[in-house]
MISETOR-519276 format. One record per residue (C-alpha): z, x, y; residue number from 1; residue in one letter. Coordinates in steps of 0.02 Angstrom, whole numbers, plus 50000, padded with zeros to 5 digits. Each point is the difference from the previous one (the first is absolute). Layout:
BEGIN
R    zz    xx    yy num residu
R     Z     X     Y NUM      a
...
This chain:
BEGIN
R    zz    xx    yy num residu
R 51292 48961 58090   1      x
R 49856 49914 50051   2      x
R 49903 50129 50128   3      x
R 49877 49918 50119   4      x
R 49818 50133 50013   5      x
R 49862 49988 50107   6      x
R 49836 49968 49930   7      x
R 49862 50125 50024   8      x
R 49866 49984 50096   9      x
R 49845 49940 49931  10      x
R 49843 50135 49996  11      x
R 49915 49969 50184  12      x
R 50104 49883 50074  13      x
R 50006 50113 50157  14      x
R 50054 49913 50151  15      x
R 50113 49872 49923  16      x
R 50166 50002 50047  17      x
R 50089 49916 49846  18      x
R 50187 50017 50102  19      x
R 50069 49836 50034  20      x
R 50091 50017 50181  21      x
R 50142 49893 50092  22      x
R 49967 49976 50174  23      x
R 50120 50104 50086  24      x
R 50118 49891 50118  25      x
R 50008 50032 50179  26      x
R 50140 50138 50082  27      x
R 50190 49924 49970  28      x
R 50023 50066 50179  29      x
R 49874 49863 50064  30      x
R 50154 49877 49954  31      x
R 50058 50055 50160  32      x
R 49872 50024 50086  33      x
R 50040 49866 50101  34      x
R 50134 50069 50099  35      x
R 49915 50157 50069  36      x
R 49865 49851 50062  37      x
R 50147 49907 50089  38      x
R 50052 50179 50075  39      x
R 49821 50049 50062  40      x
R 49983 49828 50074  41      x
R 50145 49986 50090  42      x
R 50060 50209 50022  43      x
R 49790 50047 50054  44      x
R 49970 49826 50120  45      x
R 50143 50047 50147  46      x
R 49940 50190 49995  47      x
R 49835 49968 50015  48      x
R 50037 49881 50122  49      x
R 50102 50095 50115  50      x
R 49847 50145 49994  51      x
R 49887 49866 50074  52      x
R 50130 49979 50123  53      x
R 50038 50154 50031  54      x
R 49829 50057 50078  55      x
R 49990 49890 50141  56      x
R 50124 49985 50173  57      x
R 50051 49806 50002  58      x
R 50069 49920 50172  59      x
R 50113 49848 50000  60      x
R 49836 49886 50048  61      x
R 49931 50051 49825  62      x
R 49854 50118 50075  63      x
R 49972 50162 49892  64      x
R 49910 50161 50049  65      x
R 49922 50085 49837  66      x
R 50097 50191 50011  67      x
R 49949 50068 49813  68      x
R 50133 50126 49970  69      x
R 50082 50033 50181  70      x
R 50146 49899 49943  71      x
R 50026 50120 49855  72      x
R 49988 50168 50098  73      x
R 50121 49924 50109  74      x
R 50115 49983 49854  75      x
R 49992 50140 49915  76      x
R 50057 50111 50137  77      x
R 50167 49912 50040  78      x
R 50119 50095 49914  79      x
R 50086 49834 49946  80      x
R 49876 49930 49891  81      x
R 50016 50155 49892  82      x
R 50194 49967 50003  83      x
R 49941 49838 49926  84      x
R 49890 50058 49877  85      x
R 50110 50126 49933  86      x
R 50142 49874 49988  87      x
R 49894 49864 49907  88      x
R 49946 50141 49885  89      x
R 50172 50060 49955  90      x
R 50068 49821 49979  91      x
R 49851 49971 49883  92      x
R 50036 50149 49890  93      x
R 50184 49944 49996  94      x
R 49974 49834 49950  95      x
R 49852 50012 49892  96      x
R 50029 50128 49864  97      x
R 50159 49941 49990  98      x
R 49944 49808 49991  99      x
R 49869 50037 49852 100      x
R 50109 50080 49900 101      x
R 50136 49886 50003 102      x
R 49859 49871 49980 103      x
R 49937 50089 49844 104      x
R 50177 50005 49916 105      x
R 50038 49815 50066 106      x
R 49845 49939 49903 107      x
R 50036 50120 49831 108      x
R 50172 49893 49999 109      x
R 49921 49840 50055 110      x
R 49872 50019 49834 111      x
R 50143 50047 49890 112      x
R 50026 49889 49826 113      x
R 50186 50004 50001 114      x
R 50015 49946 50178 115      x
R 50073 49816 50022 116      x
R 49932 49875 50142 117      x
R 49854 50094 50016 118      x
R 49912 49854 50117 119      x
R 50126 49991 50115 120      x
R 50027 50181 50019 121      x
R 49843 50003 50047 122      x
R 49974 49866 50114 123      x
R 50181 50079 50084 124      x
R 49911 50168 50031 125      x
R 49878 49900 50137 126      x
R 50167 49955 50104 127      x
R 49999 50148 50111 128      x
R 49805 49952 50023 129      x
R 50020 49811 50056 130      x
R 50149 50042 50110 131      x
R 49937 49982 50194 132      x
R 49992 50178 50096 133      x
R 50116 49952 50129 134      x
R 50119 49970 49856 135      x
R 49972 50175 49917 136      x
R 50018 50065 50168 137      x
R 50182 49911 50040 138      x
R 50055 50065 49808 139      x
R 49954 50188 50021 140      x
R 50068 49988 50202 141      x
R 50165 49960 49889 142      x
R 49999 50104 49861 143      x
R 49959 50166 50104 144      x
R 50092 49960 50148 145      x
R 50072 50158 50095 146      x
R 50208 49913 50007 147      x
R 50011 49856 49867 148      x
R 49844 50046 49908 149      x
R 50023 49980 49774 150      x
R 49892 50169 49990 151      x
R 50130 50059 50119 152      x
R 50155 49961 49934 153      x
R 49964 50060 49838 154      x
R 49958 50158 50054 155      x
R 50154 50013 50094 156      x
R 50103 49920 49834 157      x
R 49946 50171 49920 158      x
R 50047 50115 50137 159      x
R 49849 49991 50085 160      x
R 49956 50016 50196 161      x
R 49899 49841 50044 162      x
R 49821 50009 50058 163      x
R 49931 49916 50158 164      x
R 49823 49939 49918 165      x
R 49934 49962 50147 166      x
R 50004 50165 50101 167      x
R 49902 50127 49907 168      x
R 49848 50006 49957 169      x
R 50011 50019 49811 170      x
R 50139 49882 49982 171      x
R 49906 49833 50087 172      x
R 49832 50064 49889 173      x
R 50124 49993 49854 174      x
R 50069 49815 50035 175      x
R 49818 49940 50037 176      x
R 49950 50065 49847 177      x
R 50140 49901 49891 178      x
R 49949 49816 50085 179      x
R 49821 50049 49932 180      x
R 50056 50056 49848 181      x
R 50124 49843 50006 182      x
R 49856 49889 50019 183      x
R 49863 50067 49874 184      x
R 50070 50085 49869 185      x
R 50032 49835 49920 186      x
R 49817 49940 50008 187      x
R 49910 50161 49968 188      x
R 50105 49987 49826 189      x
R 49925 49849 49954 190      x
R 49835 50078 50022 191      x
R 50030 50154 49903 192      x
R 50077 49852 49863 193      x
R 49835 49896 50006 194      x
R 49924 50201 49956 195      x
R 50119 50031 49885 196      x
R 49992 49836 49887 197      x
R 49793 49998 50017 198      x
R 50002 50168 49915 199      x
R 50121 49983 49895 200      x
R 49924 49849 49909 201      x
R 49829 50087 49959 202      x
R 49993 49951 49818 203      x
R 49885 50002 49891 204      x
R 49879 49912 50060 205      x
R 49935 50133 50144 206      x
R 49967 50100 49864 207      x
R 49814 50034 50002 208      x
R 49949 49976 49799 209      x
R 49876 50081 49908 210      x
R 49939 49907 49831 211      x
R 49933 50181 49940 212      x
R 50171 50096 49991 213      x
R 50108 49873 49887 214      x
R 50172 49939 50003 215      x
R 50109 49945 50146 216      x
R 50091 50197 49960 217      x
R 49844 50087 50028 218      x
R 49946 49895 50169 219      x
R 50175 50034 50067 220      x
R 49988 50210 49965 221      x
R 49839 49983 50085 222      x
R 50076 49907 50144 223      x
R 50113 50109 50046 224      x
R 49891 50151 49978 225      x
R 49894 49923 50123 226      x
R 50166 49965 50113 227      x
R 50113 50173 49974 228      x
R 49878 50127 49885 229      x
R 49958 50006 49847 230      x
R 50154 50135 49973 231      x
R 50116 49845 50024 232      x
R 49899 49892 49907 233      x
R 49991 50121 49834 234      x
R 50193 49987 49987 235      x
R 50002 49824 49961 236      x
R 49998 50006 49830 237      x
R 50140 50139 49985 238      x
R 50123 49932 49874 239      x
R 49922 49847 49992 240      x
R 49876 49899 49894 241      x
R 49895 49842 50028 242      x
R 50110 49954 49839 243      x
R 50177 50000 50069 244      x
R 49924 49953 50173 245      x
R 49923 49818 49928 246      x
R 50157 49996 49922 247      x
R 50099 50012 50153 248      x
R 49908 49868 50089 249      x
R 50008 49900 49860 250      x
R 50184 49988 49996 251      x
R 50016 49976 50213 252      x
R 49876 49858 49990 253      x
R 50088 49930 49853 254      x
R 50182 50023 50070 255      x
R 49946 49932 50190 256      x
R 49904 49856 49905 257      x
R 50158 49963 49892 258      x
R 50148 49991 50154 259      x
R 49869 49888 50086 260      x
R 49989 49873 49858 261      x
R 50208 50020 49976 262      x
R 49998 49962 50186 263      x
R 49902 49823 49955 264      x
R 50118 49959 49852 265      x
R 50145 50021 50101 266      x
R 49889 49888 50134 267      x
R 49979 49866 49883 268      x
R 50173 50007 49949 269      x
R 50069 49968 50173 270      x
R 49868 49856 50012 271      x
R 50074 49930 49826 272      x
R 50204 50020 50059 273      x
R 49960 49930 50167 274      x
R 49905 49844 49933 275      x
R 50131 49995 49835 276      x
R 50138 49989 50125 277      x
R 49908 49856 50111 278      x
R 49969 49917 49825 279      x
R 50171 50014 49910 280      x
R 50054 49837 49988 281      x
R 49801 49911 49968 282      x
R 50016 49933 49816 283      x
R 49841 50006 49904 284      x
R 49954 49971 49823 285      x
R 49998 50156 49876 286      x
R 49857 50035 49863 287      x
R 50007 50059 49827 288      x
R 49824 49982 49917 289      x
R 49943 49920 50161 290      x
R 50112 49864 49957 291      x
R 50142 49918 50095 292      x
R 50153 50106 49923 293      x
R 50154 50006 50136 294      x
R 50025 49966 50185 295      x
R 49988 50163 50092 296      x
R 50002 50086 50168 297      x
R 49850 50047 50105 298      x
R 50131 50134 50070 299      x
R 50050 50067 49818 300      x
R 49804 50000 49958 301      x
R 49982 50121 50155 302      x
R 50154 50101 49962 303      x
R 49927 50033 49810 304      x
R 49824 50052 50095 305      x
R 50104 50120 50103 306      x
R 50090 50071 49864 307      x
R 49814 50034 49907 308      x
R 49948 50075 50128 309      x
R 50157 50140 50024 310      x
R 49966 50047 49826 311      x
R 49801 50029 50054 312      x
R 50081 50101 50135 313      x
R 50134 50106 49880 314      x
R 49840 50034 49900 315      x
R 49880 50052 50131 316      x
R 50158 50115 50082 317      x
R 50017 50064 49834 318      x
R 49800 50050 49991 319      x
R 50011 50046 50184 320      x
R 50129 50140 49952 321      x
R 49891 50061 49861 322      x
R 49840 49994 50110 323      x
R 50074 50080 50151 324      x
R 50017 50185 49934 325      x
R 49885 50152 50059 326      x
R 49875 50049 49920 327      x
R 49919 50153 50095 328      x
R 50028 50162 49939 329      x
R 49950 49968 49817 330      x
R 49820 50066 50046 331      x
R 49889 49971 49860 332      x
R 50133 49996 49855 333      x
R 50085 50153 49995 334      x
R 50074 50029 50192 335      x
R 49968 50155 50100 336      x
R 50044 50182 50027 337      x
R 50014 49963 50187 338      x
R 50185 49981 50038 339      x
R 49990 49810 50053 340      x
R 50134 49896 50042 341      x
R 49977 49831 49918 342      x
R 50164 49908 50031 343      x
R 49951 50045 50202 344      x
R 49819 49911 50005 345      x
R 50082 49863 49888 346      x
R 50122 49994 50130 347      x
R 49887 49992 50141 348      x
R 49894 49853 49902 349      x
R 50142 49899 49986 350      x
R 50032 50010 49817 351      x
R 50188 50012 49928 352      x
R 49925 50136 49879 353      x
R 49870 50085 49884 354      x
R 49905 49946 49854 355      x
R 50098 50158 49912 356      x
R 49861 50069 49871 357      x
R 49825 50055 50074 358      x
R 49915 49930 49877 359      x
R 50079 49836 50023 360      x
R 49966 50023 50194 361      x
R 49821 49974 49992 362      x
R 49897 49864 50016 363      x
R 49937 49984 49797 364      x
R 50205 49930 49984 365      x
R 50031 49859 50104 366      x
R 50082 49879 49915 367      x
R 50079 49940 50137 368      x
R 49852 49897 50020 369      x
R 49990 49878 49886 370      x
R 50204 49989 50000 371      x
R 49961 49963 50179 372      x
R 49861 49870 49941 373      x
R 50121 49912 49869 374      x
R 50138 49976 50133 375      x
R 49853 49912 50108 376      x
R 49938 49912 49857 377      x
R 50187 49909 49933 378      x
R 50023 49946 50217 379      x
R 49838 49948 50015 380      x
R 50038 49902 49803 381      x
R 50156 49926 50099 382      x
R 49928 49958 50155 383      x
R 49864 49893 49890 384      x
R 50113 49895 49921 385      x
R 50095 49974 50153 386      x
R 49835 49948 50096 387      x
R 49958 49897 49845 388      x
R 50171 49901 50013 389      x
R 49953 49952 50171 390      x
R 49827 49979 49961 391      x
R 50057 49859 49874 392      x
R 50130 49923 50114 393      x
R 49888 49992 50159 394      x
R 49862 49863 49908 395      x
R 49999 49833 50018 396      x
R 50097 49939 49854 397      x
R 50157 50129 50046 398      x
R 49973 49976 50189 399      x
R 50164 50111 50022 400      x
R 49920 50139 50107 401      x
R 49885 50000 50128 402      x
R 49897 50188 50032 403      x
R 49968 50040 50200 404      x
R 49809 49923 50029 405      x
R 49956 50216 50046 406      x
R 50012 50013 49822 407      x
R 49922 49873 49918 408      x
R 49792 49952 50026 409      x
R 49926 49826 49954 410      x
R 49853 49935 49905 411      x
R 49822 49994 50036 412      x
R 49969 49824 49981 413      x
R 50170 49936 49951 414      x
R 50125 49988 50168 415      x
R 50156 49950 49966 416      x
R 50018 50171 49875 417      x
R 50126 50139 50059 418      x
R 49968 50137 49883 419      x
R 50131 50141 50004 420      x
R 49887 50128 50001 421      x
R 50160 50141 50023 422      x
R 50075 49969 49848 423      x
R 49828 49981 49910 424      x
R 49959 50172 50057 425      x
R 50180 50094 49946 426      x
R 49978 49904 49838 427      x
R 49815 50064 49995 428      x
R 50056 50185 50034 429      x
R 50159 49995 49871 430      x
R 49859 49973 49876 431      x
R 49929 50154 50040 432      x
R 50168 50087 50002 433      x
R 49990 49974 49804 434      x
R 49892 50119 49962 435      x
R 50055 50142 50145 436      x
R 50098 50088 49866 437      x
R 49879 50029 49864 438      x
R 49865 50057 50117 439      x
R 50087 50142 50063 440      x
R 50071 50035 49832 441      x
R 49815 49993 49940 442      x
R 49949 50133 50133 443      x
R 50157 50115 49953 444      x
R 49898 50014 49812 445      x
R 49943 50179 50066 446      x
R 50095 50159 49930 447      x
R 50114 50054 50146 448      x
R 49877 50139 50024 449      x
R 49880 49850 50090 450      x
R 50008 49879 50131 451      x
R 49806 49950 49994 452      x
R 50028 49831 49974 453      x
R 50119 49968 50127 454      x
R 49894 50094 50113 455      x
R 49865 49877 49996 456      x
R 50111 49833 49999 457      x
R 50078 49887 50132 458      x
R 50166 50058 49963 459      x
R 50160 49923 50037 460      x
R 49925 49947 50180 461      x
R 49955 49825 49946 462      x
R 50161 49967 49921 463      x
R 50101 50041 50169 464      x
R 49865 49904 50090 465      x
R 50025 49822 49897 466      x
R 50186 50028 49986 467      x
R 50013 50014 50197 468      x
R 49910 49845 49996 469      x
R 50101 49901 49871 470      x
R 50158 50021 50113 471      x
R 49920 49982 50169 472      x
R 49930 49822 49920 473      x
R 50182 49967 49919 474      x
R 50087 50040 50158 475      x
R 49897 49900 50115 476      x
R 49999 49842 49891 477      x
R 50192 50010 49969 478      x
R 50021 50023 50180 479      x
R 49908 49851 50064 480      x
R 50012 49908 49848 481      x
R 50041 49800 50025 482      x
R 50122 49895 49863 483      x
R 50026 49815 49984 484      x
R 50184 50002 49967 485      x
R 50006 49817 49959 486      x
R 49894 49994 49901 487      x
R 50065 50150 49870 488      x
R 50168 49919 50040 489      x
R 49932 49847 49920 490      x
R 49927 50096 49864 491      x
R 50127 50087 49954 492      x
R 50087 49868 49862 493      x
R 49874 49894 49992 494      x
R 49935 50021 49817 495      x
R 50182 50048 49906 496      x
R 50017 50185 50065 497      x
R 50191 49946 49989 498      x
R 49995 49963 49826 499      x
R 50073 50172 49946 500      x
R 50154 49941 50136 501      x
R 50009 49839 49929 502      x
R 50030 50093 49828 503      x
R 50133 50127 50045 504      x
R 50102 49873 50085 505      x
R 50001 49913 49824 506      x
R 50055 50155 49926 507      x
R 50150 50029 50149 508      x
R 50060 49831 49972 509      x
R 49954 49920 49832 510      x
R 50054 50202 49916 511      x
R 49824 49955 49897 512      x
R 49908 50166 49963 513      x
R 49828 50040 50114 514      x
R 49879 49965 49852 515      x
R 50050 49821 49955 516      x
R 50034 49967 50182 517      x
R 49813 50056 50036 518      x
R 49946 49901 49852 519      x
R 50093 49856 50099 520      x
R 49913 50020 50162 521      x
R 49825 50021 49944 522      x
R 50002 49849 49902 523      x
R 50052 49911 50180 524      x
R 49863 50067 50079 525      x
R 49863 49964 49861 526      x
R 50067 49807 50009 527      x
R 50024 50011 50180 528      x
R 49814 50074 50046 529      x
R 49925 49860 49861 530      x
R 50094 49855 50103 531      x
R 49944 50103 50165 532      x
R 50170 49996 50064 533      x
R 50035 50148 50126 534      x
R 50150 50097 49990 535      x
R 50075 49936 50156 536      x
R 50008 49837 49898 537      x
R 50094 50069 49853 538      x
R 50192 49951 49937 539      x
R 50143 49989 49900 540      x
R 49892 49862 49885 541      x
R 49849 50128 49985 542      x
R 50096 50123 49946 543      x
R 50100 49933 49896 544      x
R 49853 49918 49895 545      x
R 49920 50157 49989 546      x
R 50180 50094 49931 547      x
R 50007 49840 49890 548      x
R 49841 50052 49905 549      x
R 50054 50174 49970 550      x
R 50158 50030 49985 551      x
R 50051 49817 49935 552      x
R 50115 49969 50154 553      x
R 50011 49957 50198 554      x
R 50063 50168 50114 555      x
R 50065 49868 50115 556      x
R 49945 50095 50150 557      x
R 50005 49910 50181 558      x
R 49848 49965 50111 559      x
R 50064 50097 50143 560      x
R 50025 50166 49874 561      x
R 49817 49971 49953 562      x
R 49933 49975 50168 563      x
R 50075 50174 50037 564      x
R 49930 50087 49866 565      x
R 49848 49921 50018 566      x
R 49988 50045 50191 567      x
R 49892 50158 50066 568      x
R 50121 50053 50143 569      x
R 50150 49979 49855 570      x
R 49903 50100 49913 571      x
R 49958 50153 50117 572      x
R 50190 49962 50060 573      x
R 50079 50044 49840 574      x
R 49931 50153 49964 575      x
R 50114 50140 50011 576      x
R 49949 50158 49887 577      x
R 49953 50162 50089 578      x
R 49824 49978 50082 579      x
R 49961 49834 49951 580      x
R 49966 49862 50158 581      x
R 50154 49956 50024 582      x
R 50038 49998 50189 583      x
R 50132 50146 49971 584      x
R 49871 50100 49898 585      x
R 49869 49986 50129 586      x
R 50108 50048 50151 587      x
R 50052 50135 49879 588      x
R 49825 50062 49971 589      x
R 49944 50003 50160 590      x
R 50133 50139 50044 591      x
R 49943 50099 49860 592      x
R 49830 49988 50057 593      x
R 50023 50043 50164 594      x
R 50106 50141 49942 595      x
R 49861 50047 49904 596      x
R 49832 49989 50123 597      x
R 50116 50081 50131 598      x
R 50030 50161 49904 599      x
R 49792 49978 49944 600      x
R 49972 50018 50181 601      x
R 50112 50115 50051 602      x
R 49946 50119 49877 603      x
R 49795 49966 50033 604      x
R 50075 50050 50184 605      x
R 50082 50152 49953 606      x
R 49862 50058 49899 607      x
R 49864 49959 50123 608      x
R 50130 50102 50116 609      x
R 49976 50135 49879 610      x
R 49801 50001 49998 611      x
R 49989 49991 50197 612      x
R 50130 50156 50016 613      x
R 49884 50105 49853 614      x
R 49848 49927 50117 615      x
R 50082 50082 50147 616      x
R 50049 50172 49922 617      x
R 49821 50008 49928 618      x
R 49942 49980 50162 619      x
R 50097 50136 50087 620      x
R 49954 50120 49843 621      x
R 49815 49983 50047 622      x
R 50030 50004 50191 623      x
R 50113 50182 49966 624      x
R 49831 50055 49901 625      x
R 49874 49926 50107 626      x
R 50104 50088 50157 627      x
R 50029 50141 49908 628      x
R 50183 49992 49990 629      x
C-alpha cells in the first residue's frame, strides 16, 4: 500500500519549519459560554447590589448615614442569622448534588441515537423552569402536605407513618430542596447537552496536522498521544493495518453513499406514481424511431420510468449487500494472533457481516467498487434517456411539456429561448457515466498485492457526486414539470398511429390474416397521405379501394367501424393485455407500483433503523472505554 514519508530536510535549512499546521478551533465549551454570562449578569448584579446597600442605615425620607461594616457585626452575632445560614447551606447541598447528577444522566439520555422526539423532549425538560414560583410553591404545598399530601399517602399505602414536612428541621430543608431541584434540573440538563454534543462532534477537523509525519493514520496516533500518552497511542495499530483500515472506510462510505442514492430512486419514484396517477387518463402520441407509432398514455410512460427505476434499485440493494460487509480484522492479509472479534466491530459498524478471507478483507480487493460504479452508471444510462424524452417533447415543434422556468436559462441575445438547462445537464452527466466502468476497471490492472493506482485517483467519489445530481435534476423537473394535454390529445392520432387498429379490426371481422390485412391498410394510407386526406376523413369507399387493389375485392366495412378503429381514445380503450394502457392495466399497475415503492421504503427505513441502532451501540462501546467501564 501506498505509504506517505516525510521528506528530509535539506543541509542548512535550520530554522524552517516545513510542518503545515491547522489552526486549532476555539474550546467546544465556549458554545456555552453564554449561559454562565447570563448567570453572572443576572446571579452577581442583586448581590452586589444588596452589599452597597447593606453598608449604609436608610430612613423612610431616603437619607443614608455611611456605617461601613456596623450592619454586619450586628448580624453576625444574632444567633438567627446563623440558623439561616446553616439552613440555606443544607438545602443547597440537598438540592444541588442531587440536581447535577440527575442533570448529567437527563442529558446522557437526551443525546442518545435511539431516543425518539428528541426536540420535544427537550424543549419539555424547560417546563418545571417556565412554571411561575407561586405555582411550584402551590404544587409542592400539595404533594407534601402533612393530611392529604401524594408523598404522604404513599408512604402510608406501604405501611408507612406519615411525615409532617413542615415541622422539623430536616424535613422542610428536604421539601425546599425538591422545588429547586423541581425547577433546575431540567435546564441544567440542557446545558450539560449543549457540552455533551460540542464534544462529542470534534471530528477531524480539530485535529492539528502535520505535513511531515504522513497519512491521516499517523496524524491521528499522534493526536491522541498528545491527548491520552503515547502508551495509548502505540496500541492503535494492534491487530490492525492501514490496509484493512482503508478498507473499512471504504466500504462505510460506499454503503452510507449507496442507501442515500436508493433513498433518491425511491424519491423519484414517488414523484413519477404521484404525477402518473394525476396523468392517467392524458392521451399522447407514442414513438418508435421518433416517429408517430401508437396513441399512448403520459401515465403508462411514467409507470414504465418507475418500473426502470425499481430494477436500478434491486441492483444497487443487491451491490449494497455485497458492499456492506466488515472488513477489519484482515490486518495486512493474513489476520492476527490477537484474539479479535470481527463479527463484534462489524456489528458495531453496521455491517450484516465479514468479508470472510483476510486477504480478501483488505483494501488491494475491492471490487465492490466498480460493481458499485456500474450500478451508478446503467441509472444514470436510464435517467439520460428519460431526460432526453422530455428534452425532445419540451421544444417547440412537440410543445407537449413545459420545464419549471428554475430550471431552464435563456439566451444571450435571443429572448424568447427557454433552454432546459436540467435535462441538458443529466444528459451531459449520463455521458460521462459511459465510461465510469472501464476507469475503475482500468485502475483494478494492479496484482492484488497493490492498490497504487487507486491510491492516487478520484475514486468512486465523482460517480456518487453526478448520480446524486442526475436524480435531484430528474426529480425536480418531474415534480414541477408543466404538460399541454390538448395538445398531445390532439396528437395522439393525428398522423395514422391507429393504423395497426384499423388492421386488426379487419382481421376480427373480415377473418383475413394480419399480413394481407396490413398490406391493405398501408396502401390506404400511402393514397390517403398523397391526396392529403387525414384519417378523421377516411371511409368505407377508402378502404375499400385500397382492399380492391390488393386483394381483388371490397371488405365492405362501415364508416362508423372505421371511424372507431381509426380513433386514438378507441384505440387506448381497447387495449386489454396485461400492462398495456388500457384503463384496467393502468389502474392495475399503479397498485403494483405502489406495492412495490412501499416495501422500497420500508426496507431503506428498516435498514437505516439498523445503521442508527449499530451508531448507538458504537457509541456506548467507546463511552464504557473512554469511562473505563
Amino acid at each position: 500500500m501506498a505509504t506517505t514519508v516525510s521528506a528530509p530536510s535539506a543541509p542548512g535549512a535550520r530554522g524552517v519549519d516545513v510542518r503545515r499546521r491547522r489552526r486549532q478551533p476555539l474550546s467546544p465549551y465556549l458554545y456555552i459560554l453564554p449561559f454562565f454570562v447570563v448567570f453572572g449578569i443576572f446571579g452577581l448584579f442583586p448581590l452586589l447590589y444588596t452589599a452597597y446597600i447593606s453598608l449604609f442605615e436608610w430612613n423612610p425620607i431616603g437619607d443614608r448615614t455611611f456605617l461601613g461594616l456596623g450592619n454586619y457585626t450586628e448580624l453576625f452575632a444574632d444567633p438567627r442569622f446563623w440558623n439561616a445560614t446553616w439552613n440555606t447551606l443544607w438545602i443547597w447541598v440537598l438540592s444541588t448534588v442531587p440536581q447535577l447528577l440527575a442533570a448529567l444522566g437527563l442529558a446522557s439520555v437526551l443525546n442518545h441515537a435511539l431516543l425518539r422526539f428528541r426536540t420535544g423532549f427537550r424543549m419539555a425538560v424547560l417546563v418545571p423552569n417556565i412554571t411561575s414560583v407561586l405555582a411550584v410553591g402551590i404544587i409542592f404545598t400539595q404533594l407534601f402536605g402533612r393530611d392529604y399530601g401524594m408523598v404522604n399517602w404513599l408512604i402510608t399505602a406501604f405501611g408507612g407513618t406519615a411525615i409532617d414536612w413542615q415541622s422539623g428541621t430536616f424535613t422542610s430543608q428536604l421539601v425546599i430542596a425538591s422545588m429547586v431541584m423541581w425547577r433546575w434540573t431540567g435546564y441544567n440538563a440542557l446545558i450539560y447537552l449543549a457540552a455533551l454534543q460540542s464534544v462529542m462532534d470534534k471530528g477531524a477537523s480539530t485535529i492539528e496536522m502535520d505535513a511531515s509525519i504522513g497519512g491521516f493514520l499517523l496524524q491521528m496516533e499522534r493526536h491522541v498521544a498528545a491527548e491520552a500518552g503515547q502508551d495509548a497511542a502505540g496500541m492503535l495499530q494492534l491487530g490492525r493495518s492501514r490496509i484493512d483500515q482503508n478498507a473499512a472506510v471504504a466500504r462505510v462510505y460506499a454503503r452510507d453513499a449507496l442507501i442515500s442514492i436508493m433513498e433518491q430512486v425511491v424519491d423519484l419514484q414517488e414523484i413519477a406514481l404521484r404525477r402518473a396517477l394525476e396523468w392517467k387518463q392524458v392521451v399522447m402520441p407514442g414513438y418508435t424511431h421518433m416517429q408517430h407509432a401508437q396513441p399512448w398514455v403520459l401515465g403508462h410512460h411514467l409507470l414504465a420510468q418507475h418500473d426502470i427505476l425499481m430494477r436500478d434499485f434491486q441492483r444497487l440493494s443487491g451491490t449494497y449487500g455485497r458492499t456492506n460487509l466488515g472488513s477489519l480484522g484482515g490486518v495486512a492479509l493474513a489476520g492476527t494472533s490477537w484474539p479479535i472479534d470481527r463479527r463484534y466491530t462489524a456489528e458495531l459498524l453496521g455491517h450484516s457481516g465479514i468479508v470472510r478471507n483476510s486477504k480478501d478483507a483488505g483494501n488491494f480487493v475491492m471490487d465492490h467498487q466498480p460493481e458499485l460504479v456500474a450500478m451508478l452508471s446503467i441509472l444514470a444510462n436510464g435517467l439520460g434517456r428519460w431526460a432526453s424524452e422530455l428534452y425532445v417533447w419540451s421544444s417547440w415543434e412537440f410543445g407537449m411539456v413545459e420545464l419549471d422556468e428554475g430550471l431552464c436559462g435563456t439566451s444571450s441575445i435571443m429572448p424568447q429561448k427557454k433552454n432546459p438547462y436540467a435535462l441538458e445537464r443529466v444528459r451531459a452527466l449520463a455521458g460521462e457515466a459511459t465510461g465510469w466502468l472501464s476507469s475503475q476497471l482500468g485502475l483494478f490492472k494492479t496484482p492484488t498485492s497493490s492498490d497504487c493506482d487507486r491510491s492516487f485517483s478520484s475514486g468512486i467519489a465523482p460517480c456518487l457526486k453526478a448520480t446524486r445530481w442526475c436524480l435531484l435534476l430528474m426529480s425536480d423537473s418531474l415534480d414541477t414539470l408543466r404538460i399541454d394535454e390538448e395538445r398531445m390529445k390532439a396528437r395522439a392520432g393525428a398522423f395514422w398511429s391507429t393504423a395497426s387498429n384499423l388492421a386488426d379490426t379487419i382481421v376480427r371481422e373480415r377473418g383475413l390474416d394480419f399480413r394481407r390485412a396490413h398490406h391493405v391498410v398501408g396502401a390506404l394510407v400511402k393514397t390517403a397521405i398523397a391526396d392529403g386526406m387525414a384519417p378523421d376523413r377516411i371511409g368505407q369507399k377508402e378502404v375499400d379501394t385500397a382492399a380492391k387493389a390488393i386483394l381483388g375485392y371490397r371488405l365492405d366495412l362501415d364508416d362508423k367501424t372505421i371511424a372507431d378503429a381509426l380513433d386514438a381514445g378507441s384505440f387506448v380503450a381497447t387495449r386489454i393485455s396485461e400492462g398495456s394502457i388500457g384503463p384496467d392495466q393502468i389502474e392495475a399497475q399503479l397498485v403494483l407500483a405502489t406495492s412495490d415503492t412501499a416495501e422500497a421504503r420500508a426496507w431503506l427505513s428498516g435498514e437505516r433503523e439498523n445503521l442508527e441502532a449499530a451508531q448507538a451501540r458504537l457509541d456506548g462501546a467507546v463511552r464504557r472505554i473512554v469511562s473505563g467501564g
